[in-house]
BASE-214942 format. One record per residue (C-alpha): residue in three letters; y, x, z. Coordinates in pm, whole numbers, padded with zeros to 5 digits, always signed. Last residue first. Example, Ala and Ser with C-alpha at 12.3 -4.5 7.8 and 13.67 -1.06 7.14 Angstrom:
# residues 2
SER-00106+01367+00714;ALA-00450+01230+00780;
END
This chain:
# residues 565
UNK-00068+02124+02535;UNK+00196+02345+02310;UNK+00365+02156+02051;UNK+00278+02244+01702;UNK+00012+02002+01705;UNK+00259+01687+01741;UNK+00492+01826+01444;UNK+00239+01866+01236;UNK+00053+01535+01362;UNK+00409+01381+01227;UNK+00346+01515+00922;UNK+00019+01458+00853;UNK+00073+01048+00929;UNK-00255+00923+00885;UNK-00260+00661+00632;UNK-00386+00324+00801;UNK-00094+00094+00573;UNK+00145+00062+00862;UNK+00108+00436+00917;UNK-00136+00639+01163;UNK-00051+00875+01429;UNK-00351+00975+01598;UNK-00581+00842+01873;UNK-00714+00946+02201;UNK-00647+01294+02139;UNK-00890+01637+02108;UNK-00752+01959+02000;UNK-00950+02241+01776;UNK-00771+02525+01689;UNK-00829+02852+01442;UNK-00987+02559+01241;UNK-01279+02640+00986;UNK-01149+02723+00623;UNK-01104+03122+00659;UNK-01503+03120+00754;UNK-01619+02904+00443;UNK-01709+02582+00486;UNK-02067+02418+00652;UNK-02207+02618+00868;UNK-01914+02738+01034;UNK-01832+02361+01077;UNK-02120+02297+01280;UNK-01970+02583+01490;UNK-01689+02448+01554;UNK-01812+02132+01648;UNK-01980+02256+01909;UNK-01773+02487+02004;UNK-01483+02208+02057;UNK-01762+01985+02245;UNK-01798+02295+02550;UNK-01409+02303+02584;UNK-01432+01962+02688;UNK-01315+01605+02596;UNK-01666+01424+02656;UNK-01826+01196+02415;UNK-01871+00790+02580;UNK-01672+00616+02261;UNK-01678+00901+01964;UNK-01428+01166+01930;UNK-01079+01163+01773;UNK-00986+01517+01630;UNK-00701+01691+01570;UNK-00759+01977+01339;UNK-00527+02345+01328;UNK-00581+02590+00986;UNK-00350+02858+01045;UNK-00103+02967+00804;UNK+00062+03276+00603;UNK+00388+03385+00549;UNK+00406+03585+00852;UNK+00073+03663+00980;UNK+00046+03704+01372;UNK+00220+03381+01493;UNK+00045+03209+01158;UNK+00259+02953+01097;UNK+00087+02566+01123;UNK-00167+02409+00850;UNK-00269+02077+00919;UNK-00589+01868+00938;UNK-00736+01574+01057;UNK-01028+01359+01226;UNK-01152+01076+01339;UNK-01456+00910+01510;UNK-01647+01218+01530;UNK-01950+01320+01792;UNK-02202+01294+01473;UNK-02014+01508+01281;UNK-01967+01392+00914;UNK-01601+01336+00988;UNK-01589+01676+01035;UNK-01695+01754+00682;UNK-01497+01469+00497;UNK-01109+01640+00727;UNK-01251+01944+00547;UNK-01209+01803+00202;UNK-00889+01629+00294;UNK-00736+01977+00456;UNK-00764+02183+00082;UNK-00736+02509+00224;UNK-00631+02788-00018;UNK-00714+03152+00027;UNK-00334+03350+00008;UNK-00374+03446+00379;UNK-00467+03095+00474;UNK-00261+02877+00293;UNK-00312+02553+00401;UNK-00247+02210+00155;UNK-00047+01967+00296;UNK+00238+01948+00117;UNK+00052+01957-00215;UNK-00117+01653-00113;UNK-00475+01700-00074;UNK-00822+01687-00269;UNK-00797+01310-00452;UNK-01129+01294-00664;UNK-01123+01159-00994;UNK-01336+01064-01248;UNK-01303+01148-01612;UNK-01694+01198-01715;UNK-01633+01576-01731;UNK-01538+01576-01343;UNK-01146+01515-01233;UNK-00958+01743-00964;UNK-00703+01656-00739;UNK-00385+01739-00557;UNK-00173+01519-00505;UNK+00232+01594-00565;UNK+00249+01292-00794;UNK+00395+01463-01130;UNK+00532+01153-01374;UNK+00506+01316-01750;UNK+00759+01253-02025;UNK+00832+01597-02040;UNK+00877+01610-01637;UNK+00963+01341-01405;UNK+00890+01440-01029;UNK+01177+01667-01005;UNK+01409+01470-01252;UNK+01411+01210-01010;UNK+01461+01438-00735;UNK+01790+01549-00917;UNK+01894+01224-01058;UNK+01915+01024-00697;UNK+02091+00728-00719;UNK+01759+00510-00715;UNK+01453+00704-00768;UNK+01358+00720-01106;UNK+01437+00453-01423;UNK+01103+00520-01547;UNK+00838+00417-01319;UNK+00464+00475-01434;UNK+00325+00173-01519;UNK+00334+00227-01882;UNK+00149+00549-01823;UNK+00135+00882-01812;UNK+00021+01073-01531;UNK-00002+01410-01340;UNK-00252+01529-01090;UNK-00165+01861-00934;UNK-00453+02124-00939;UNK-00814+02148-00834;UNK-01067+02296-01094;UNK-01383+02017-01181;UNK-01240+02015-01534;UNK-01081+02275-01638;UNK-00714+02327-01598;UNK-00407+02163-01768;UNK-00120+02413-01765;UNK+00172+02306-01564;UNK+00232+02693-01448;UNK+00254+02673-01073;UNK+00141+02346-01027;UNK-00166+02414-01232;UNK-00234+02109-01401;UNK-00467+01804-01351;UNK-00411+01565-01712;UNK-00430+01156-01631;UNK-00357+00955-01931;UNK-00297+00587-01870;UNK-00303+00318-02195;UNK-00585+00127-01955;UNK-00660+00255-01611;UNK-00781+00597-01560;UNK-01096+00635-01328;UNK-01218+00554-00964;UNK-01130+00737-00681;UNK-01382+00941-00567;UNK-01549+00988-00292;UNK-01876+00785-00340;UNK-01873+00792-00721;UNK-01921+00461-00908;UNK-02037+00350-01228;UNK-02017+00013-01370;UNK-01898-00358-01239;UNK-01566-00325-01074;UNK-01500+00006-01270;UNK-01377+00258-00947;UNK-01007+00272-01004;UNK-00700+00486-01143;UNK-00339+00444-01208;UNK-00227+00162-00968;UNK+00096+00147-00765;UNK+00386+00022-00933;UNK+00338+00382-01047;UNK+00605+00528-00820;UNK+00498+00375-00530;UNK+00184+00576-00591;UNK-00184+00533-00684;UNK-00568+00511-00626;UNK-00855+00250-00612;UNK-01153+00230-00505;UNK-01360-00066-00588;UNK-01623-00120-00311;UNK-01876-00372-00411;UNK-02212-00168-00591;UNK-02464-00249-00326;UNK-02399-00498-00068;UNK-02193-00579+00206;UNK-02370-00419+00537;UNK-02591-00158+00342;UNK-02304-00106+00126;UNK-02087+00014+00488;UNK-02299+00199+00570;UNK-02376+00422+00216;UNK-02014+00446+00178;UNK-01922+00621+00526;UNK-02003+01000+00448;UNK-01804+00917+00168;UNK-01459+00859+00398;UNK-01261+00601+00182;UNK-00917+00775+00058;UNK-00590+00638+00180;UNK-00389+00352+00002;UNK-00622+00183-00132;UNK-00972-00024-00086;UNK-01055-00304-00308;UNK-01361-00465-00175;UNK-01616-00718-00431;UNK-01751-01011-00558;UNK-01750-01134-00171;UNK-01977-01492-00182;UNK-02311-01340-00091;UNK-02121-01130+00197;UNK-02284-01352+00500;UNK-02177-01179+00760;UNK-02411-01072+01032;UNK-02242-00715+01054;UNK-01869-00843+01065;UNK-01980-01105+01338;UNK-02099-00751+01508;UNK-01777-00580+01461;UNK-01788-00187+01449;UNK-01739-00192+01034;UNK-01413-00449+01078;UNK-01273-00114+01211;UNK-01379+00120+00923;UNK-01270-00150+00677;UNK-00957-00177+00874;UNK-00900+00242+00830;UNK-01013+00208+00478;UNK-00706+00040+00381;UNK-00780-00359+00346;UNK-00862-00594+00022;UNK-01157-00857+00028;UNK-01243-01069-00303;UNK-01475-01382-00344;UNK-01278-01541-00036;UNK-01508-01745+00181;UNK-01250-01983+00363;UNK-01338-02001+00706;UNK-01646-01719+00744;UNK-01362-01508+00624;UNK-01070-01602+00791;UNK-01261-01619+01144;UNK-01384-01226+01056;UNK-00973-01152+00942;UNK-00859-01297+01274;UNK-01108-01145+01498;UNK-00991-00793+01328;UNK-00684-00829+01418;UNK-00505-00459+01308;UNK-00414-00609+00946;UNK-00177-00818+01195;UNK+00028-01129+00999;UNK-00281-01172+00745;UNK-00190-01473+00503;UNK-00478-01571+00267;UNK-00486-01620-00048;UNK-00588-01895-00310;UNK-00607-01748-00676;UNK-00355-01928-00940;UNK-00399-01604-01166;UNK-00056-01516-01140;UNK-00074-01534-00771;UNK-00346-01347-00692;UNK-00154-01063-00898;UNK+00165-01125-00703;UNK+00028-01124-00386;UNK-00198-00786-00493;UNK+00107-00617-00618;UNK+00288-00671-00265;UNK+00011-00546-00030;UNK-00024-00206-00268;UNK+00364-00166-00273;UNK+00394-00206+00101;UNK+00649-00465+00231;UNK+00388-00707+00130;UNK+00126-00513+00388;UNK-00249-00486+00273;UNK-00449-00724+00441;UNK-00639-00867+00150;UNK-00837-01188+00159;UNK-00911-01359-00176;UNK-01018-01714-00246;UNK-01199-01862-00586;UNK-01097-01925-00934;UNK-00760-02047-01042;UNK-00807-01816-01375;UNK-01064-01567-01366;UNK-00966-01228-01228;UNK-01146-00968-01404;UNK-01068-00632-01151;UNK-00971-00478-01476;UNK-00818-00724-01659;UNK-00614-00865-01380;UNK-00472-00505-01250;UNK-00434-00359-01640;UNK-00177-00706-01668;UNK-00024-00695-01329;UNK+00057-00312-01404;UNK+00211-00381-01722;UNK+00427-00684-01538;UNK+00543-00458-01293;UNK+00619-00151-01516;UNK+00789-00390-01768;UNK+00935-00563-01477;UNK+01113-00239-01355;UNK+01023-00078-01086;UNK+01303+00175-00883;UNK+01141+00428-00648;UNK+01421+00359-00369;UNK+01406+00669-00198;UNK+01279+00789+00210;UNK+01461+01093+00346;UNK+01306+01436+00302;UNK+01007+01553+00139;UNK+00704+01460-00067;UNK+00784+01107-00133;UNK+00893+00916+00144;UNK+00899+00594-00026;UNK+01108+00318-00037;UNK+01001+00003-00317;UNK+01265-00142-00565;UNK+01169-00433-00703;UNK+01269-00575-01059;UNK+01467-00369-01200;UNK+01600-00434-01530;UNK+01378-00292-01826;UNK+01209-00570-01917;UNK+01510-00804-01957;UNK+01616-01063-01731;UNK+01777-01399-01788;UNK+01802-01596-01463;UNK+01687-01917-01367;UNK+01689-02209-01114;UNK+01532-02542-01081;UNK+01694-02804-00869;UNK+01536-02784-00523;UNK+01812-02802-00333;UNK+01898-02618-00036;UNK+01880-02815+00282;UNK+01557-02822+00448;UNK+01427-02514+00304;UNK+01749-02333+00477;UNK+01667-02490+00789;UNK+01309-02336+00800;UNK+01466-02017+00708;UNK+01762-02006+00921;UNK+02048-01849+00835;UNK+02329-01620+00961;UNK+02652-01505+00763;UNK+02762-01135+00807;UNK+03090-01095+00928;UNK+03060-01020+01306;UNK+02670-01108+01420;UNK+02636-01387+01554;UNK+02289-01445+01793;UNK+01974-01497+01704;UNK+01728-01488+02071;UNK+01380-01328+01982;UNK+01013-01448+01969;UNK+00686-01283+01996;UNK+00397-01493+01984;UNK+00113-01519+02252;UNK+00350-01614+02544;UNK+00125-01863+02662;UNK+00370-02117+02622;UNK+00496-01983+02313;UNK+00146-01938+02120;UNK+00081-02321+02284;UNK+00319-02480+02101;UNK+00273-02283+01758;UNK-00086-02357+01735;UNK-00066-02687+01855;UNK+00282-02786+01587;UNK+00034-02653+01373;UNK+00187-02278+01218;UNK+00495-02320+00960;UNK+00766-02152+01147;UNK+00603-01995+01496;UNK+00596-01618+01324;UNK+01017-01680+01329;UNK+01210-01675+01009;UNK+01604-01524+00994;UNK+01808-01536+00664;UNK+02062-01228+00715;UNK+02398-01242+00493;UNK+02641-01043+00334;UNK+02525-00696+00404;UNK+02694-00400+00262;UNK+02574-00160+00521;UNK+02798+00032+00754;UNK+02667-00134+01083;UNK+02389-00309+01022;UNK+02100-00158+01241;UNK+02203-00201+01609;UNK+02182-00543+01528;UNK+01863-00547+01316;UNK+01722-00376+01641;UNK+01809-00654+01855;UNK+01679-00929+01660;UNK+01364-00815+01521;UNK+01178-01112+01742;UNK+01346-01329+01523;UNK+01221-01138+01208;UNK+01398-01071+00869;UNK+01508-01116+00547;UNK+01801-00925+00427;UNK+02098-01029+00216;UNK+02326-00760+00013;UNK+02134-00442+00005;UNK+02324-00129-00084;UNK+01974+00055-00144;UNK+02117+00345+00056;UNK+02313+00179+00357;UNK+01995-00046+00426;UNK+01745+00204+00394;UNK+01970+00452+00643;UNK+01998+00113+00879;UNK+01692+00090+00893;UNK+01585+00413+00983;UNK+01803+00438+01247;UNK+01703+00108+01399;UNK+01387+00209+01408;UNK+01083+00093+01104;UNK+00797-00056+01166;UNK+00961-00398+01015;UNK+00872-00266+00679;UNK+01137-00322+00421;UNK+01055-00447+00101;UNK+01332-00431-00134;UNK+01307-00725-00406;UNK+01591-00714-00682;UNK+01784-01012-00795;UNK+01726-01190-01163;UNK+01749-01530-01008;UNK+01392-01637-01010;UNK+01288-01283-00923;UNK+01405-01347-00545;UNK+01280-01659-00514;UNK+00945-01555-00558;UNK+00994-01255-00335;UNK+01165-01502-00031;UNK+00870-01751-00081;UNK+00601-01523-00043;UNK+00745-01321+00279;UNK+00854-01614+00435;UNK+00469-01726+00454;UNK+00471-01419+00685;UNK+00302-01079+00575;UNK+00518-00887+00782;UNK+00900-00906+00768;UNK+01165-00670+00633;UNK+01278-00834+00309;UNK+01551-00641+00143;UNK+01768-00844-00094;UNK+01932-00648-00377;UNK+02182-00684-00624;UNK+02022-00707-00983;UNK+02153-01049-01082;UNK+02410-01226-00864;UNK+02449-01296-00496;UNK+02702-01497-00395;UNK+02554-01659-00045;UNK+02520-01971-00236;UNK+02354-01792-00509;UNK+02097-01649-00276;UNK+02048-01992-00142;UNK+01983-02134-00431;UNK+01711-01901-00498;UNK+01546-01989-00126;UNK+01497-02346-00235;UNK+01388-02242-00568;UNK+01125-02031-00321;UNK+01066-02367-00204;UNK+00999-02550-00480;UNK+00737-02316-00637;UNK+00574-02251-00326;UNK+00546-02586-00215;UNK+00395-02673-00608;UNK+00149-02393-00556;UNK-00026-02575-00231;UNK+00093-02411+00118;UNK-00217-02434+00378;UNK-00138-02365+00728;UNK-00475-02256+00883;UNK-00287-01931+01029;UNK-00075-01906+00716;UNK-00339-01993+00417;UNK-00140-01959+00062;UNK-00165-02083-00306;UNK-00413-02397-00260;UNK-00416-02608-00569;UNK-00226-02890-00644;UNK-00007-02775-00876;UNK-00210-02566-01063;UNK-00082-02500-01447;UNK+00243-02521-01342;UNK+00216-02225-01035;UNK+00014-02048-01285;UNK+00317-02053-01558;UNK+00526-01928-01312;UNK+00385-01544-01316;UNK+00463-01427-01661;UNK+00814-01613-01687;UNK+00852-01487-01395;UNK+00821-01133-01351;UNK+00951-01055-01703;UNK+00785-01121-02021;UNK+00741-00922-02323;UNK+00339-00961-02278;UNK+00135-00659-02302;UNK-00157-00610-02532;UNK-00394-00354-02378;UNK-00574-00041-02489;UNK-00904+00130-02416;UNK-01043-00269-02358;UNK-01163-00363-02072;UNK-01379-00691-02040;UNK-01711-00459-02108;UNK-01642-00231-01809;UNK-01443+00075-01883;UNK-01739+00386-01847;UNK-01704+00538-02169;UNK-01339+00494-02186;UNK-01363+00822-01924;UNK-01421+01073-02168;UNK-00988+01055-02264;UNK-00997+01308-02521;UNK-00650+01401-02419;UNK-00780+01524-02064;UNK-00975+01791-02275;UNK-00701+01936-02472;UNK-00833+02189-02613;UNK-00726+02538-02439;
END
């Protein structure tokens, strides 16, 4: 077969201000990013709850937070988890960090005690970054681990002395006792800034040390440390700023991805090597917060997981917006419903939503909508630049035809190529002749776009007949009586070796649980997919496991639907 991926049809549609092929500086992290922080002072880098933080303060303060690193002993490449949500503690400490050559491990505070302490044990962090209010689980977390030291912020530091008065007296914000804890050192982050010095700091790096190292559950098993270097990082902050055509120190943007999430952290850092103002969003899930930081500060970008837009959709303040300022809506991590699209364009605008799709392991980006050209409501966008994308037969790894589903697989200089850390053989499972497999499965059109089908893990087999669950999760969205809905595959009782096809659905605000709304929406869906594809179950629940980031969590809903109501 001619190699039709290799012909690369989708440089047709790159925007005028992308180029098929990039120059890439041979800087690391900071040398590439500092020069903003110079170049604007004075300007705006961070809004925490009305705080405002100007470059300069986050320039000397995360030297602040450098020398405390060395203090504690740390030298370049050990790591420093940060397990905190998007706190003005977050910046600092991952600024710092890259000053001094040391590895960023963002750790989401989501996580139990267990599984902290397992990401603590494996990545061999030395100081961690944390939460007040985290105390008792960080203590039942550190046994075994290699920690040194534990700098603790509270979501009080930095707000008005108003704000942060009444928040405790009306027991708004979440606060924790810190007590010792036996050999590790405890800090303070507001007293650390007071007394570290300020003198500048630096580290020699090359391109290919690491420069964060991001968990990720991959497609089975334990979570690994994909390990970025700052080639991949910086490559990806280069295609990321071209391609979304961030102007230098120009405007506001609003994204509330999580920093301890790859997709949150890339965004900070590409904001701030362009000297763009953003804005600090503790709770993606407060939708007041994000409508009052909008009509506040006017950002000219907007960044959230579907799920959020979806919410911020319902708002009436979000409705009677005035979008004229918003250039545009990045929107990762999960896919963005189609049947959804055309509403939520009538509300913004025509033409804003950027999809955009990628992995841990690809520091995250390899495909997105152009954020001027064409766009395809459902897919994801196109190859960035200098990335090949080829969809293969998983069984064989022969590239199929276009419009066939198979597993996507990428080249790229963003693609991670150290692997996961201390793990060879899963590495060398996902990295294949030079190739990076994802475990999606999609399918690209003629013109090179993308559509994400499934994850391998989760597609259904039915007897042999293949169930891709994201493309019939789209149809019963569609239903009028939906809010939300999934799709597993479970063991068929009667078939061994094959699968039933089980959805859990969310219905709509005033629609009755009842046997009567399962027909119903079974049999829209028998006229819509093929018989073996509609559910052998239907079960209703008041919501569904979702991650940090608004992905549904398939495999916990497995493991929910296989229990018997």
């Amino acid at each position: 077969m001619t190699d039709i991926y290799g012909q690369k049809p989708w440089l047709k549609f790159y925007d005028k201000q992308v180029p098929a092929n990039l120059k890439y500086p041979e800087k690391p992290f900071w040398e590439v990013v500092g020069p903003a922080f110079a170049e604007f002072p004075d300007k705006v880098g961070l809004y925490y709850m009305g705080t405002p933080f100007t470059f300069k303060q986050l320039d000397i303060m995360s030297t602040r937070f450098a020398h405390l690193l060395k203090k504690v002993g740390l030298k370049k490449g050990d790591i420093v988890g940060v397990n905190l949500p998007n706190l003005p503690a977050y910046y600092i400490s991952l600024l710092g960090i890259q000053k001094i050559g040391c590895v960023l491990s963002g750790v989401s505070p989501l996580l139990t005690a267990e599984e902290l302490n397992h990401q603590l044990k494996d990545s061999g962090a030395k100081v961690l970054v944390s939460l007040d209010a985290l105390y008792p689980r960080i203590e039942k977390s550190v046994a075994g681990t290699a920690l040194k030291a534990i700098v603790f912020t509270g979501i009080a530091d930095y707000l008005s002395p108003v704000l942060a008065t009444m928040g405790k007296l009306l027991k708004k914000i979440p606060t924790g006792k810190v007590l010792p804890l036996p050999g590790i050192e405890i800090y303070h982050f507001k007293q650390v800034m007071k007394t570290m010095p300020a003198d500048p700091v630096s580290e020699k790096v090359s391109m290919d040390d690491t420069c964060v190292m991001q968990y990720t559950g991959g497609t089975t098993g334990l979570p690994k440390g994909a390990e970025l270097t700052h080639r991949n990082i910086v490559d990806q902050l280069t295609q990321m700023t071209t391609w979304l055509d961030f102007k230098m120190g120009v405007g506001v943007g609003l994204t509330a991805f999580p920093l301890f999430h790859i997709a949150g952290l890339i965004v900070a850092i590409a904001l701030c090597c362009r000297a763009i103002t953003q804005i600090a969003v503790p709770n993606p899930r407060d939708q007041k917060f994000i409508i009052k930081a909008m009509k506040k500060h006017r950002p000219i970008m907007i960044g959230n997981v579907p799920t959020v837009f979806l919410e911020l959709m319902k708002q009436p303040d979000f409705k009677a917006y005035d979008f004229s300022d918003v250039q545009f809506f990045a929107s990762g991590a999960a896919p963005f419903p189609p049947e959804y699209i055309k509403e939520f364009e009538k509300i913004v605008g025509d033409n804003k939503l950027v999809e955009v799709y990628g992995l841990t392991e690809t520091s995250p980006l390899i495909t997105a909508s152009p954020r001027y050209g064409k766009k395809i409501a459902g897919a994801v966008g196109i190859p960035l630049p200098d990335t090949i994308i080829k969809i293969v037969d998983p069984s064989t790894g022969e590239p199929v035809p276009f419009n066939e589903p198979g597993e996507v697989v990428v080249k790229g200089p963003q693609v991670f190529t150290k692997g996961y850390f201390k793990k060879p053989q899963e590495t060398a499972n996902v990295l294949r002749d030079g190739w990076f497999h994802t475990g999606d499965v999609g399918k690209m059109d003629e013109d090179g776009f993308l559509t994400i089908v499934d994850r391998l893990k989760d597609m259904v087999n039915v007897s042999g007949m293949k169930v891709f669950t994201r493309e019939l999760d789209d149809v019963i969205c569609e239903h009028p009586d939906v809010d939300m809905g999934a799709t597993v595959g479970l063991a068929d009782p009667d078939r061994p070796g094959s699968e039933i096809v089980v959805s859990a659905i969310v219905l709509k605000a005033g629609v009755e649980k009842s046997d009567a709304e399962k027909t119903k929406i079974t049999e829209y869906l028998r006229g819509r997919v093929a018989p073996y594809k509609v559910p052998r179950r239907i079960e209703f629940y008041d919501q569904l496991p979702i991650s940090a980031v608004g992905k549904i969590l398939k495999r916990e809903l497995r493991t929910l639907l296989a229990k018997p109501k």
